[in-house]
VOMI-277944 format. One record per residue (C-alpha): residue number from 1; residue in three letters; y, z, x. Coordinates in Angstrom, 3 decimals, decimal comma. Layout:
% VOMI-277944
k; r; c2; c3; c1
NUM; ala; Y; Z; X
...
***
This chain:
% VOMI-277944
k; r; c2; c3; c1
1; unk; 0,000; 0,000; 0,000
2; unk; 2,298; -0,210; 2,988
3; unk; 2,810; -3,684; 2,901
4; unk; 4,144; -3,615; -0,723
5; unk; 6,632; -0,755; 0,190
6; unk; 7,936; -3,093; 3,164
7; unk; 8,247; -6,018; 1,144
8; unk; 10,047; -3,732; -1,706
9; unk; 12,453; -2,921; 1,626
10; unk; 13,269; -5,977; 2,593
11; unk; 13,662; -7,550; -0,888
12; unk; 16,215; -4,468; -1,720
13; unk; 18,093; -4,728; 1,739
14; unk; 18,283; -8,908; 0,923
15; unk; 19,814; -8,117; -2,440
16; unk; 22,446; -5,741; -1,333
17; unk; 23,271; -7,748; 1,672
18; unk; 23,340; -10,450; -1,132
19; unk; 25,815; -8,383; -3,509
20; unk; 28,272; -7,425; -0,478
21; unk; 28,754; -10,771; 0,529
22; unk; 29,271; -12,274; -3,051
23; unk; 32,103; -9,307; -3,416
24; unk; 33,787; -9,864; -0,388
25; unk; 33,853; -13,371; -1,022
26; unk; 34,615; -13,601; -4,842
27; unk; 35,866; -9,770; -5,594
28; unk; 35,405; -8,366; -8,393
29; unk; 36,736; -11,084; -11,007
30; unk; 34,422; -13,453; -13,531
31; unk; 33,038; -15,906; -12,135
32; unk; 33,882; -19,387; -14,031
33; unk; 34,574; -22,855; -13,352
34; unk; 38,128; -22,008; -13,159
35; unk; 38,039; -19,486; -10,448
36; unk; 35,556; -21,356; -8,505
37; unk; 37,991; -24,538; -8,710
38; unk; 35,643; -27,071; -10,169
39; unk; 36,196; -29,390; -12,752
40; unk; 34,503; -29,040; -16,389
41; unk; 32,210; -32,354; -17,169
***
């Protein structure tokens, strides 16, 4: 059962590297086509 409590580790310290990166790069606002600058279809 070691295995799956390493893979649990790394999958949790991916997502919050994930979610710190997203902030620092979008804040905290809504995401939309808008604030990303693209153009609706």
């Amino acid at each position: 059962m070691k295995i799956f409590k390493k893979i649990k580790s790394s999958f949790s310290n991916f997502i919050l590297k994930l979610a710190k990166e997203n902030k620092k790069n979008f804040s905290d606002e809504k995401l939309d086509c808008c604030t990303l600058n693209k153009k609706n279809k």
